[in-house]
C-alpha positions as CSV (number, residue, x, y, z in Angstrom):
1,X,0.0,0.0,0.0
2,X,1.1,3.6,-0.5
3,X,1.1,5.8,2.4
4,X,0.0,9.0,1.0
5,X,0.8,11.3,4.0
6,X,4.1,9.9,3.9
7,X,4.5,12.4,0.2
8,X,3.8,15.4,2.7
9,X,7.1,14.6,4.0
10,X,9.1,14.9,0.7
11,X,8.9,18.6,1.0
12,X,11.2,18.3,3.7
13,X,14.2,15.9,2.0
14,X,16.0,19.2,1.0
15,X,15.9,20.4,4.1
16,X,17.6,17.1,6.0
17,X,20.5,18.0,4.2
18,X,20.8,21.7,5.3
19,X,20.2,20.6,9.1
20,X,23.3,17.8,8.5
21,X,25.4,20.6,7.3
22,X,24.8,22.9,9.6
23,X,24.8,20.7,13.0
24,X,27.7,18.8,13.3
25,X,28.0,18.7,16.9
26,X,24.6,16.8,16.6
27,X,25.9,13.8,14.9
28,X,26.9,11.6,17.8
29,X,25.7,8.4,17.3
30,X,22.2,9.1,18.4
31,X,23.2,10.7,21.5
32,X,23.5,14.0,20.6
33,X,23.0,15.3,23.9
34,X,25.4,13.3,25.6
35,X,28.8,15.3,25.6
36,X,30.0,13.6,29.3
37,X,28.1,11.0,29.4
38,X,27.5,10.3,33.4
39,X,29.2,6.5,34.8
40,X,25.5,6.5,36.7
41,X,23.4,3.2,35.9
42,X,20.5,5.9,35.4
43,X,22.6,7.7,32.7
44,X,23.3,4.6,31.2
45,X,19.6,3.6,31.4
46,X,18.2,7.1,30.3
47,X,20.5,6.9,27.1
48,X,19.7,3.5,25.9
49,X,16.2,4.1,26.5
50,X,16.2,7.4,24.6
51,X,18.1,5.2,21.4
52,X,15.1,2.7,21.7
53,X,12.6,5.6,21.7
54,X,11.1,4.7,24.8
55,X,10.7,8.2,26.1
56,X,8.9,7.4,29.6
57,X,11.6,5.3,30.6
58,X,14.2,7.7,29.3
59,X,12.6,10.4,31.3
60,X,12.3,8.5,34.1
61,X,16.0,7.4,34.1
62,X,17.6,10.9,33.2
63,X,15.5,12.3,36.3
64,X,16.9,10.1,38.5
65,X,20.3,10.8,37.2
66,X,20.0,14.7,37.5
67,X,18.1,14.8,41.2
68,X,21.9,13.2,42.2
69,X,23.8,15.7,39.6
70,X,21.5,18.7,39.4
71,X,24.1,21.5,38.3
72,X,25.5,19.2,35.4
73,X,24.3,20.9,32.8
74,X,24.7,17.6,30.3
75,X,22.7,15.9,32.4
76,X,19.8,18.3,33.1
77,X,19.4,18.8,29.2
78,X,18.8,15.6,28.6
79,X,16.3,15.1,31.5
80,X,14.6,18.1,30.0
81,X,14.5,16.6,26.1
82,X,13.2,13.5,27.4
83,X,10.3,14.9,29.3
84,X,9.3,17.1,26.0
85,X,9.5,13.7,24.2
86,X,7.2,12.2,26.6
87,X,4.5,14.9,25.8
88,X,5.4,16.5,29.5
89,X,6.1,20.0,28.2
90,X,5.0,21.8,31.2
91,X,7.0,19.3,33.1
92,X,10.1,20.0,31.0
93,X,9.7,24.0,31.1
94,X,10.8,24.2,34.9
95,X,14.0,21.6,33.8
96,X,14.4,24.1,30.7
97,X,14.8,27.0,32.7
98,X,16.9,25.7,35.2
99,X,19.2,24.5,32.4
100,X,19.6,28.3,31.2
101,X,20.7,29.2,34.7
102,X,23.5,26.6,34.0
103,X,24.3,27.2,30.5
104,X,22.0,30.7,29.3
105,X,23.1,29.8,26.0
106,X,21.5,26.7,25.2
107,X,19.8,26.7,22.4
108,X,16.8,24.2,22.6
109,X,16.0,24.9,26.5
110,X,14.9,28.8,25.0
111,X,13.2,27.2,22.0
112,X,11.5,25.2,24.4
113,X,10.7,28.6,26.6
114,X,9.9,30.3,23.2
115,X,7.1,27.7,22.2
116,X,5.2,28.1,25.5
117,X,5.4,31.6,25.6
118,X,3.7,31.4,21.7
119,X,1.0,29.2,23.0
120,X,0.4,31.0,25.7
121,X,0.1,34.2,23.4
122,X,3.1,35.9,24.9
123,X,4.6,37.1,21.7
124,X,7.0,39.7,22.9
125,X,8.4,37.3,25.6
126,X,9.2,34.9,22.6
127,X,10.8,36.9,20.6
128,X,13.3,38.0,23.7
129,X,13.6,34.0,24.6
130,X,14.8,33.1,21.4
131,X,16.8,36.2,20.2
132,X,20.3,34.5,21.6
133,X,19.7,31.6,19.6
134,X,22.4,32.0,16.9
135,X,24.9,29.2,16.8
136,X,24.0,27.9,13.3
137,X,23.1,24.9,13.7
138,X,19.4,23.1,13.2
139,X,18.1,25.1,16.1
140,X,19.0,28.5,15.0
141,X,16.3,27.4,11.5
142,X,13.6,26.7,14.3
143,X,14.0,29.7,16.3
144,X,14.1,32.2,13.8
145,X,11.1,30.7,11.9
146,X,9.4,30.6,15.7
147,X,10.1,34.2,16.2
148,X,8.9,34.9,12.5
149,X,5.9,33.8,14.0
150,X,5.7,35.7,17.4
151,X,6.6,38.9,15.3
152,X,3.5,38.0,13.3
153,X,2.0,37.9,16.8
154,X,3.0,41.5,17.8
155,X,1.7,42.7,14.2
156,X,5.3,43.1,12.9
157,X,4.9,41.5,9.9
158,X,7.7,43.3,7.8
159,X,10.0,42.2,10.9
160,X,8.8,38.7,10.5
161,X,10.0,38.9,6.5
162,X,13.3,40.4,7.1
163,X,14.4,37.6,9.2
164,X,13.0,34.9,6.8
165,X,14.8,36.9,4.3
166,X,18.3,36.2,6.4
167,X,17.2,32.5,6.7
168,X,16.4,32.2,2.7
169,X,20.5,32.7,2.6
170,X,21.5,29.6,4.3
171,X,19.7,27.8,1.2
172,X,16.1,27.4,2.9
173,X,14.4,29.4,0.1
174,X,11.4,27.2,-1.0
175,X,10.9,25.3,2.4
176,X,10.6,29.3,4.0
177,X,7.7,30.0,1.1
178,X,5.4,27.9,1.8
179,X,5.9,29.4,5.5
180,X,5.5,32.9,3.9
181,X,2.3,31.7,2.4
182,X,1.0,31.2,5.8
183,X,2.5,33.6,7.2
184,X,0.5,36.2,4.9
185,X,-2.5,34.1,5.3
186,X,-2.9,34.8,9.2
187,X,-1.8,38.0,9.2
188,X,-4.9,38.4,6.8
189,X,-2.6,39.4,3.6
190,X,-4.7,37.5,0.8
191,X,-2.9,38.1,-2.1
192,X,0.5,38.1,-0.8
193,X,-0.6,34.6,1.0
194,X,-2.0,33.9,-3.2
195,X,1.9,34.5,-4.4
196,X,3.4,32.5,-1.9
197,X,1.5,29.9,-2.6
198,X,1.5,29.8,-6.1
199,X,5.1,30.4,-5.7
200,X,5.8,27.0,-3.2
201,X,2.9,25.3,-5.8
202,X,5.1,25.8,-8.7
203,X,8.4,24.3,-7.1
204,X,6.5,21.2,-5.9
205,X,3.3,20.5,-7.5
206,X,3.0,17.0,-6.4
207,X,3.6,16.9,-2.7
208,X,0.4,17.2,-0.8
209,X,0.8,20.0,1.7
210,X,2.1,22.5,-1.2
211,X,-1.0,21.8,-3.0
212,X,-3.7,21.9,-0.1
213,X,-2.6,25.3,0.8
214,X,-2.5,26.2,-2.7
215,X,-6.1,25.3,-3.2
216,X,-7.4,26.2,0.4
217,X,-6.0,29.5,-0.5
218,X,-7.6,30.2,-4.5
219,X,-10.7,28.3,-2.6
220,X,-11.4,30.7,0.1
221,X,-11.1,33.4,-2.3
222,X,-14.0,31.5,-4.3
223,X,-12.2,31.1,-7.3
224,X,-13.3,27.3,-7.0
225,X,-12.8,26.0,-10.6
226,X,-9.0,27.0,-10.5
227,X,-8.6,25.2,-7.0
228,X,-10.0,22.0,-8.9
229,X,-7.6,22.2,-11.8
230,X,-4.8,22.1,-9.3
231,X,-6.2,19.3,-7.6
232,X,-7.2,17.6,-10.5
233,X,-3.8,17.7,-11.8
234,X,-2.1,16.5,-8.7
235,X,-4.3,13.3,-8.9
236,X,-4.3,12.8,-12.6
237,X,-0.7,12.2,-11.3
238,X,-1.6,9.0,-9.9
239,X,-1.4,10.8,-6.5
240,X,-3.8,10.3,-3.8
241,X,-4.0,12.4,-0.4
242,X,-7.3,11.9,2.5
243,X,-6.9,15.5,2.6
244,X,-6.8,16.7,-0.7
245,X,-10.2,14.8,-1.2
246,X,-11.9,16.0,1.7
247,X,-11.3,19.6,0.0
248,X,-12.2,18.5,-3.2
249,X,-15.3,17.9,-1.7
250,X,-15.1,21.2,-0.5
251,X,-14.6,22.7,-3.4
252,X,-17.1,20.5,-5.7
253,X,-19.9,21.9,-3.7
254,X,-18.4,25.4,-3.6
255,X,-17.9,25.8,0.2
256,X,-14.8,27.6,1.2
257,X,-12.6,25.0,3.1
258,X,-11.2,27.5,5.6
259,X,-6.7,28.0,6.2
260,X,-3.8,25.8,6.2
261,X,-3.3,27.5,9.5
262,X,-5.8,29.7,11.1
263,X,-3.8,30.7,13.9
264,X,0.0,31.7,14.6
265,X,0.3,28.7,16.8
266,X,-0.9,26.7,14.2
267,X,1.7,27.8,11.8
268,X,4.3,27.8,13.8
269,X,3.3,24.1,14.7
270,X,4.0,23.5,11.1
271,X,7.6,24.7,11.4
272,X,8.0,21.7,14.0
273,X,6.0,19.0,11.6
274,X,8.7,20.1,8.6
275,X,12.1,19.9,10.6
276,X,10.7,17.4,12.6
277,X,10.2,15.1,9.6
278,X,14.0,16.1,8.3
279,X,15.4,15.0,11.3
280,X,13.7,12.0,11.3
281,X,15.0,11.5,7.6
282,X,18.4,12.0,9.0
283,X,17.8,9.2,11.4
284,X,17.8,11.5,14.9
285,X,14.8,10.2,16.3
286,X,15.1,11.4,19.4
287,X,15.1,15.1,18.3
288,X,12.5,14.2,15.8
289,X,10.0,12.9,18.5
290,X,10.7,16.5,20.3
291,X,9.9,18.1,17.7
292,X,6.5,16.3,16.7
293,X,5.7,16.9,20.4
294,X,6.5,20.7,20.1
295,X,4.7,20.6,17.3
296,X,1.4,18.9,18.9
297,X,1.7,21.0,22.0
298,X,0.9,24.0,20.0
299,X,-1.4,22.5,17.8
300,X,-3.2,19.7,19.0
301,X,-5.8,19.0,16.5
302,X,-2.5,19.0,13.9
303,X,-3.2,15.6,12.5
304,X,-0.6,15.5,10.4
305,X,2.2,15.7,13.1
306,X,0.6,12.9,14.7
307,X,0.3,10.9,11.5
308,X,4.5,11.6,11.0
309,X,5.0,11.1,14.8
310,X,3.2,7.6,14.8
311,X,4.6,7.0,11.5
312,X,8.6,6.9,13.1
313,X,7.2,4.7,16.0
314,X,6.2,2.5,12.8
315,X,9.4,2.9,10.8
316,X,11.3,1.6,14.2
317,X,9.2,-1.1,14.3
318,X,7.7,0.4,17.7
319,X,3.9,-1.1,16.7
320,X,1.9,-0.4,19.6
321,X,3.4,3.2,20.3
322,X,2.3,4.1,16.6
323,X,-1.5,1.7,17.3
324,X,-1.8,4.0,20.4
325,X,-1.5,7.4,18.1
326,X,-3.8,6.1,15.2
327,X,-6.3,5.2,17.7
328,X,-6.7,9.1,19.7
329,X,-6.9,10.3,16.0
330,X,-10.5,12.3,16.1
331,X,-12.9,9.9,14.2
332,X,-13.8,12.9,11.7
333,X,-10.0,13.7,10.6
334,X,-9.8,13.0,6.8
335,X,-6.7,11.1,8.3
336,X,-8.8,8.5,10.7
337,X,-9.0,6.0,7.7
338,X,-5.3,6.1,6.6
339,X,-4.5,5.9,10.6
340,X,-6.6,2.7,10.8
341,X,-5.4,1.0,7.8
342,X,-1.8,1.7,9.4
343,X,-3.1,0.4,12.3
344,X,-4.4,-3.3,10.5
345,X,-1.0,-3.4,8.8
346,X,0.8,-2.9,12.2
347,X,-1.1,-5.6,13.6
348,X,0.1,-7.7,10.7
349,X,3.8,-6.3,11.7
350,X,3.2,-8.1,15.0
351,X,1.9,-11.4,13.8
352,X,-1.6,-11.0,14.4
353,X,-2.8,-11.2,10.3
354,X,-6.1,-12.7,11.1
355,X,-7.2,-9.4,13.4
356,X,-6.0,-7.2,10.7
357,X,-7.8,-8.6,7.6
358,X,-10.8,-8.6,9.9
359,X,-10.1,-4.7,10.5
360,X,-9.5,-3.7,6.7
361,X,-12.7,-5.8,5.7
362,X,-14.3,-3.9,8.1
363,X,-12.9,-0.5,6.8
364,X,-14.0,-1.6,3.1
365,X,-17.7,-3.3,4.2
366,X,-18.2,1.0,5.5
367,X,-16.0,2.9,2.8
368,X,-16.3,0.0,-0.7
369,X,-14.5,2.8,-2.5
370,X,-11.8,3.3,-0.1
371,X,-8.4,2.4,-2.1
372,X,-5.9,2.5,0.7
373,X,-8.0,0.0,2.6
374,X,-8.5,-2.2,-0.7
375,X,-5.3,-2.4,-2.0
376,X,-4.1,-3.1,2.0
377,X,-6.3,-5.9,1.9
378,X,-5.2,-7.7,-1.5
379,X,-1.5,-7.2,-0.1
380,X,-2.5,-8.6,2.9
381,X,-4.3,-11.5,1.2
382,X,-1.2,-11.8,-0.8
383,X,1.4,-12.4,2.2
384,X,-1.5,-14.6,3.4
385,X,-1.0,-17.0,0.2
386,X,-4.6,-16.0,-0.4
387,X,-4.0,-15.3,-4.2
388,X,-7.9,-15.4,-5.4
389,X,-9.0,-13.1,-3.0
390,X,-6.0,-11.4,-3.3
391,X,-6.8,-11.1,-7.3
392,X,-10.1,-10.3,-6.5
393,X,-9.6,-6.8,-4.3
394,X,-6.7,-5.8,-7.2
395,X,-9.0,-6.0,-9.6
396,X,-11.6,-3.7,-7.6
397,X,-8.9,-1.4,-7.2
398,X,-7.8,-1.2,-10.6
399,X,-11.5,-0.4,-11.4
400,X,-11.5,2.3,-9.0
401,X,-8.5,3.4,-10.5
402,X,-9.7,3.2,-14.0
403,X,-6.3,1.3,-14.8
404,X,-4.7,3.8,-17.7
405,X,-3.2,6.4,-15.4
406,X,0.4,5.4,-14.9
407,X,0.6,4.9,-11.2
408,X,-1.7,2.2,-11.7
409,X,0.9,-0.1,-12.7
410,X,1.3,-1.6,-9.3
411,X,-1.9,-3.2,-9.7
412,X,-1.4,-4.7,-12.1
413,X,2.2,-6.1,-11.1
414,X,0.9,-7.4,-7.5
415,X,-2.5,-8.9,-9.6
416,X,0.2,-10.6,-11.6
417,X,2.0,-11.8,-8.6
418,X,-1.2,-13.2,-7.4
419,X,-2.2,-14.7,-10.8
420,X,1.5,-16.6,-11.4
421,X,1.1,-18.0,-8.1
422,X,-2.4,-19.1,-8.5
423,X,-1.4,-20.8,-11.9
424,X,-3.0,-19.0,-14.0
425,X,0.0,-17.6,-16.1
426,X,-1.8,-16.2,-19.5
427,X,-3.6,-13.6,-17.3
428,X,0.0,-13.2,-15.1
429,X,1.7,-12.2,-17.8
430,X,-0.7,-10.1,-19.8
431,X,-1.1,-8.1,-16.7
432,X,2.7,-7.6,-16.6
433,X,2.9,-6.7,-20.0
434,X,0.2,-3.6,-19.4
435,X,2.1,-2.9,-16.1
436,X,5.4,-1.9,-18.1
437,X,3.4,-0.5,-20.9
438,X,2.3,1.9,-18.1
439,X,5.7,2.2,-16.2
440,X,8.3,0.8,-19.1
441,X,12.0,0.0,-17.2
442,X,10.3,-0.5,-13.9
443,X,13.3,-3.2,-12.4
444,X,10.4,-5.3,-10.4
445,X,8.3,-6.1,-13.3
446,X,11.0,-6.3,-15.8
447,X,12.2,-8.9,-13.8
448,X,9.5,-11.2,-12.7
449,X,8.2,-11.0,-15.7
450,X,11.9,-11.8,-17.5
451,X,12.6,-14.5,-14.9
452,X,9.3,-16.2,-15.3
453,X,9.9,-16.8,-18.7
454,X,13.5,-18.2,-18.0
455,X,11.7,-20.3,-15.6
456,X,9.0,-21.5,-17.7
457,X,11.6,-21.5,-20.7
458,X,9.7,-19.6,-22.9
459,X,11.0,-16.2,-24.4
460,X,14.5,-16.9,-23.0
461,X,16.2,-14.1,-25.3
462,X,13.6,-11.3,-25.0
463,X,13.4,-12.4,-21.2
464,X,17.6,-12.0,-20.9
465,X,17.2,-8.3,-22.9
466,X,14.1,-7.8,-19.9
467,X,16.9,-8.7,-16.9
468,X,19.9,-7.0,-18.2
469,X,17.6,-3.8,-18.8
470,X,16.3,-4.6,-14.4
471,X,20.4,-4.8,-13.7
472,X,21.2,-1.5,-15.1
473,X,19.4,0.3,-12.5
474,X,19.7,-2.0,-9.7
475,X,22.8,-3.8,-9.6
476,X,22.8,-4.5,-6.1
477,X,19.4,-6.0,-5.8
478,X,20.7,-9.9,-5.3
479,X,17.4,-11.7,-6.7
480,X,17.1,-9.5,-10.1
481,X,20.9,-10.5,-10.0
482,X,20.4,-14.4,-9.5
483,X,17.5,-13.8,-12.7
484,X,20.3,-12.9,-14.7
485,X,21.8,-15.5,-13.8
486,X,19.8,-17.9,-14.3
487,X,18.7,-16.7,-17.7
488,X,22.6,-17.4,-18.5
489,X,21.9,-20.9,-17.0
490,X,19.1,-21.1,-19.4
491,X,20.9,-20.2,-22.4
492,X,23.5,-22.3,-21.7
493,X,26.4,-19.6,-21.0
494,X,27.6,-21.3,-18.1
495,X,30.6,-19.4,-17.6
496,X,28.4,-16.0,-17.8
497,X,25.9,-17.9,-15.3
498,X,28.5,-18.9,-12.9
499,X,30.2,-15.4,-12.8
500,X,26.6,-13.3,-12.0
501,X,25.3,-16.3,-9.6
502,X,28.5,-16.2,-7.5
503,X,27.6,-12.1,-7.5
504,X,24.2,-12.9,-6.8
505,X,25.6,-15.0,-3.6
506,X,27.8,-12.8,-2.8
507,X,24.6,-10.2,-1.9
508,X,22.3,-12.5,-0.7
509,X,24.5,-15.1,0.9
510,X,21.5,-17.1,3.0
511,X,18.9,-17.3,0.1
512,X,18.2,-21.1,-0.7
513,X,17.0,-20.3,-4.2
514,X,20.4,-18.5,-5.4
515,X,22.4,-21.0,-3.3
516,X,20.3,-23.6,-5.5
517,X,21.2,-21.7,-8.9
518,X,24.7,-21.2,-8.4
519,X,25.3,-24.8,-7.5
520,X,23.3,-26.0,-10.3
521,X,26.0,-23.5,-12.4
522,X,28.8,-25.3,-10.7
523,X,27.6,-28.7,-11.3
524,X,27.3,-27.9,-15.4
525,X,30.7,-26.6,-15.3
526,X,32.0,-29.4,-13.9
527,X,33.1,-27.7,-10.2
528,X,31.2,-30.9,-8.7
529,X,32.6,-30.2,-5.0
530,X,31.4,-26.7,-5.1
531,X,27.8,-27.5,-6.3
532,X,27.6,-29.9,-3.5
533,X,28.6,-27.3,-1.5
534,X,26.1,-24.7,-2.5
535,X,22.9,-27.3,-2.5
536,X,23.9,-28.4,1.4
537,X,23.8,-24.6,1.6
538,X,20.7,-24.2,0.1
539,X,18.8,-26.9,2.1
540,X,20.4,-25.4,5.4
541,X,18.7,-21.8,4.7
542,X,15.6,-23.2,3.4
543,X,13.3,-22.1,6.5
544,X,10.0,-23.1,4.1
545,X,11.4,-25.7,2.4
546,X,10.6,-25.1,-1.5
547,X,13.9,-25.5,-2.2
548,X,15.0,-28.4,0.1
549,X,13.1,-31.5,-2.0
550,X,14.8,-30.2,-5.5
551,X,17.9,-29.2,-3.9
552,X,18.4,-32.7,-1.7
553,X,17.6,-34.7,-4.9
554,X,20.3,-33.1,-6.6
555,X,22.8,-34.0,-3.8
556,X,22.3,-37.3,-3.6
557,X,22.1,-37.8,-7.4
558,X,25.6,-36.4,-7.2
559,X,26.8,-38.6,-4.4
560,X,26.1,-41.3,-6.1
561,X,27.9,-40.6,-9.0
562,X,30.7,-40.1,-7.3
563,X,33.3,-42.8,-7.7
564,X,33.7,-45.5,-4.9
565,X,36.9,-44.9,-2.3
């Protein structure tokens, strides 16, 4: 399944990059807050707990370590990071202040100060909190974007611009528009807010956020048939967003859909979704969760930032954390439906398929047109070795779908899938034929479809021209590897086959299938002991054992013919 919201998070990719550069001292092994780490067991405790994610534990263990060390400032700031983490802002404002009295420039305890003074309307106390922040690292983005905001909040909105401007030099210039379009937009500057967002439109038309503000924006302002082009050009894309169709709605019966952000907290909660999502991108989780939290504590009812904060539980295979989020999503967000068919496939994460096929039926029994849920259920029919019913919810996708736009091609690929391993080849492989006709030089389909005619031995040339063309562009993928290999096999260019299968091992060493091919190349190049070799291999790996019966038959065929000591 795609994960639409996850395209809301491409806008950020650029960004990742500039926080990399310009924070080096944050790049210690995901302990970025550790300078002298503490001998303490709590310490110790607190920091592996913050590397799992676990931020309750980590709060509870950096606590204990700084009631024993209260003036070490290392200590104290990671107490106070944890708590925030943990959604205990107000909790981690007393160890944020404290922290300045130890170290009065430290840059995310006065961030932290800054984002409760916004919330609590205090603008001008803000923008004194967080004018010290200036070390030029990923903080000093946040800050000056935060007290953009509280100058928006004091009526300064030509202050507010000039510092962008500053920012737009450090190479921030289309991630700070689409903040300028909001900016405008709450400060009640329509057509400025129009530019803006025609402006961060134009530089990415396809990610979702860009083009629901866009549309919000030419909506409100009633010009409804040009906020439908825009959406009907972002989905004639292939590109589907909750969001985007709740305002279509919108739009379709000519009600104004209301602002991206309505209120300067809820902009500047969007500064925390965007560099919250780059720093999760760059792998600093811990920072990341802050940030979301941040985020939320300004604007709770910011479904989004709960979608990305539940979303890197997910991604770190933390299940129930992310379960827990999609659950407190408010049943009328566009975004409940996504959250729950996260949710099923979570439950599927954690071994529990049969409860999360019952939870995506359910999803499709209420919403039959609902093509997350659908295509979530044929994948999850799919795992399941349920290939009929598998077929059967691809095929009512692709008919949602209409099955010409180009990002239907998956369909068809994964209805293929499901038809080759029902048996039913003729319709396999026309569906693979329209899935590259749709998406030519895709390497997937290129090579199942190539390696299923090497394994059926039909087509073998036009299938080897299909594999070499999948190997270009993804030369260390080891199956689409082993296919060319095999195709070699096939063709009977042994010493071609032996020399791609041994690469083919050599990046999937434990696969029982290549293990199986390469001895097989051995064998027909007379390297006997090796093929042996690779077959007892093969058997070893074979956890389902496909492999084993063919592979064990070889073995002792070959034992045999070995001759008598």
């Amino acid at each position: 399944m795609f994960k639409t919201i996850r395209q809301t998070n491409l806008f950020f990719a650029s960004l990742a990059l500039v926080i990399a550069f310009l924070s080096p001292a944050f790049a210690q092994d995901n302990y970025p807050f550790a300078k002298s780490p503490s001998p303490s067991g709590s310490f110790l405790a607190g920091n592996q707990a913050a590397k799992d994610m676990r931020t309750k534990e980590a709060a509870r263990f950096f606590l204990d370590a700084s009631e024993s060390d209260w003036d070490n400032p290392d200590i104290v700031e990671r107490a106070f990071i944890a708590l925030a983490a943990d959604g205990r802002i107000e909790d981690a404002a007393a160890l944020a202040q404290h922290l300045i009295e130890l170290d009065p420039n430290n840059e995310i305890a006065r961030l932290l100060l800054g984002t409760i003074a916004i919330k609590e309307r205090r603008y001008t106390s803000a923008v004194k909190q967080l004018e010290n922040v200036k070390n030029g690292n990923f903080t000093t983005i946040s800050a000056i974007i935060l007290k953009a905001w509280a100058l928006i909040g004091e009526k300064k909105f030509n202050s507010s611009q000039a510092l962008l401007d500053e920012l737009s030099k450090a190479g921030l210039g289309d991630f700070l528009v689409f903040h300028r379009s909001l900016m405008a937009d709450v400060a009640g500057k329509r057509e400025l807010a129009l530019k803006y967002a025609k402006q961060s439109y134009e530089n990415e038309p396809y990610i979702s956020r860009v083009v629901e503000n866009y549309a919000r924006i030419l909506a409100n302002s009633s010009s409804f048939s040009q906020a439908k082009s825009i959406i009907s050009a972002y989905k004639n894309n292939g590109l589907n967003h909750p969001v985007i169709n709740e305002i279509e709605q919108n739009i379709d019966a000519q009600i104004r859909p209301g602002k991206t952000a309505s209120t300067i907290q809820a902009g500047a909660s969007e500064m925390y979704h965007g560099i919250g999502v780059a720093l999760a991108k760059e792998r600093r989780n811990e920072l990341a969760i802050l940030f979301f939290r941040l985020g939320l504590y300004l604007n709770p009812k910011a479904q989004t930032i709960s979608m990305s904060l539940a979303q890197l539980f997910e991604d770190n295979h933390l299940y129930e954390d992310a379960n827990k989020i999609y659950s407190l999503l408010d049943k009328n967000s566009a975004l409940k439906s996504l959250a729950m068919i996260n949710f099923a496939q979570n439950l599927d994460a954690m071994d529990d398929r049969e409860e999360a096929i019952r939870k995506l039926k359910n999803i499709v029994a209420v919403q039959p047109d609902n093509l997350e849920a659908i295509s979530a259920l044929g994948d999850m029919y799919r795992y399941d070795e349920q290939y009929k019913k598998a077929i059967k919810y691809y095929t009512k996708a692709l008919k949602i779908v209409g099955g010409n736009n180009p990002a239907d091609w998956r369909f068809y690929y994964v209805r293929g899938i499901s038809y080759e391993r029902s048996d039913q080849w003729k319709k396999a492989e026309a569906d693979f034929l329209i899935a590259l006709k749709l998406n030519p030089g895709h390497p997937q389909v290129l090579n199942y479809l190539g390696y299923s005619w090497v394994d059926k031995g039909i087509n073998l040339k036009a299938a080897l021209k299909l594999i070499v063309q999948a190997v270009e562009t993804s030369q260390n993928d080891g199956y689409i590897v082993d296919s060319l290999g095999w195709a070699y096999y096939r063709l009977n260019r042994i010493e071609e086959a032996v020399e791609t299968l041994e690469q083919a091992v050599n990046l999937l060493p434990n696969d029982p299938e290549i293990n199986d091919h390469l001895g097989d190349a051995y064998w027909s190049s007379d390297r006997r002991d090796e093929a042996m070799f690779q077959w007892e291999i093969a058997i070893d790996v074979d956890k389902i054992g496909d492999v084993t019966k063919r592979a064990s038959e070889k073995l002792q065929n070959a034992q045999e013919a070995l001759p008598k000591k």
